[in-house]
FIDOMI-89057 format. One record per residue (C-alpha): residue in three letters; y negated, x, z. Coordinates in Angstrom, 1 decimal, m for minus. Layout:
BEGIN
R   vexlo       c2       c1       c3
R     ALA        Y        X        Z
...
This chain:
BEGIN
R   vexlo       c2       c1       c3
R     UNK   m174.7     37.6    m50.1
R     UNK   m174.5     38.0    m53.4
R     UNK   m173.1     35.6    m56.3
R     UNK   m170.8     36.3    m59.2
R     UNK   m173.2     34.5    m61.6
R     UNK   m176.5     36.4    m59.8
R     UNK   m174.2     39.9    m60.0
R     UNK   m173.1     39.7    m63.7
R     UNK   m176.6     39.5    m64.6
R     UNK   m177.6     42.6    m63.2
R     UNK   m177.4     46.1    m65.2
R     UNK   m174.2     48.1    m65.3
R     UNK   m175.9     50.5    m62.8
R     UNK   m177.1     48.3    m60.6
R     UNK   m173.6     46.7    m60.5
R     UNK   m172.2     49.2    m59.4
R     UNK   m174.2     49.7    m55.7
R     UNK   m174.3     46.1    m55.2
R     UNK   m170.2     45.1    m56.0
R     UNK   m169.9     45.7    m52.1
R     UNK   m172.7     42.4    m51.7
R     UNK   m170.2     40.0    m53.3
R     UNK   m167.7     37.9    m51.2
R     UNK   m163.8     39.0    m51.2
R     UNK   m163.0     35.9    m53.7
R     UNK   m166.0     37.1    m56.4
R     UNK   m164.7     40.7    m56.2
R     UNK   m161.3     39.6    m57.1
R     UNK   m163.1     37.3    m60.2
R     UNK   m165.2     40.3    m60.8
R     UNK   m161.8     42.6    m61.7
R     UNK   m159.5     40.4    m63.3
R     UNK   m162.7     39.1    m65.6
R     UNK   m164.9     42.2    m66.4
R     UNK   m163.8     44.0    m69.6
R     UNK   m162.5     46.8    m70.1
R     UNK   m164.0     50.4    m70.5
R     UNK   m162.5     52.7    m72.3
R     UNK   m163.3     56.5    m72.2
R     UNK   m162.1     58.8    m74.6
R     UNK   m160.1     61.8    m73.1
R     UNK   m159.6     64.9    m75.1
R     UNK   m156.6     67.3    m74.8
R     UNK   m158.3     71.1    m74.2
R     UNK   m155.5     74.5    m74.9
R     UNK   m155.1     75.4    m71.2
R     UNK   m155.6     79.2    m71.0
R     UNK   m152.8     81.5    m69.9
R     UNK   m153.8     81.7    m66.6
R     UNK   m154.0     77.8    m65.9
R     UNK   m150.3     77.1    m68.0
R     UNK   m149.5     79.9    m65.2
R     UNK   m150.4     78.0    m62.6
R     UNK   m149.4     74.1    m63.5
R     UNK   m145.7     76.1    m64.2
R     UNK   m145.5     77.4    m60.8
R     UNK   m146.8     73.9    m59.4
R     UNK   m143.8     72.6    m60.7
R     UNK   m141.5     74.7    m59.7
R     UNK   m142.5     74.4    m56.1
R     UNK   m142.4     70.5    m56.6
R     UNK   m138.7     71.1    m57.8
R     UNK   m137.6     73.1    m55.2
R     UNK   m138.8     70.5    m52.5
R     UNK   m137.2     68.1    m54.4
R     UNK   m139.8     66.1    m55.3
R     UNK   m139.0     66.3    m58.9
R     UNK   m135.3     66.9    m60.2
R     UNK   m134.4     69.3    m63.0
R     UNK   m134.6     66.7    m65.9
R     UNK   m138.0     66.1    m64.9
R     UNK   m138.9     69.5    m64.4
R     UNK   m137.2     70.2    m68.1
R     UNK   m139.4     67.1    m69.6
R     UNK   m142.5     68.6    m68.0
R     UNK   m141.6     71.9    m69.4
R     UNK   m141.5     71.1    m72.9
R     UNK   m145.6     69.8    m73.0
């Protein structure tokens, strides 16, 4: 098995096929102490076609009720 100290020595890639090696407890150490990544997410114009689509998505989730009109509304005005 595995040991935190043995696993936050090894390169990011590496880490990432062995995490399953560690024990339960050194998982849980391994998320609350590993920073944080952060990954830059761009906004892209959706074209006609696809604002089409996520529109009629919604509708259908409003008429099974899984969202409510206000929601719908908020959704709408993106």
């Amino acid at each position: 098995m595995l040991t935190i100290e043995e696993f936050r020595l090894l390169p990011d890639d590496e880490k990432a096929e062995r995490y399953k090696e560690l024990s339960d407890h050194d998982r849980f150490i391994w998320r609350i102490s590993s920073p944080l990544s952060a990954k830059v997410v761009t906004n892209k114009e959706l074209s006609k076609e696809q604002r089409e689509s996520v529109r009629e998505s919604r509708l259908k989730l409003l008429k099974e009720g899984k969202i409510t009109q206000q929601q719908f509304d908020e959704l709408e005005k993106d």
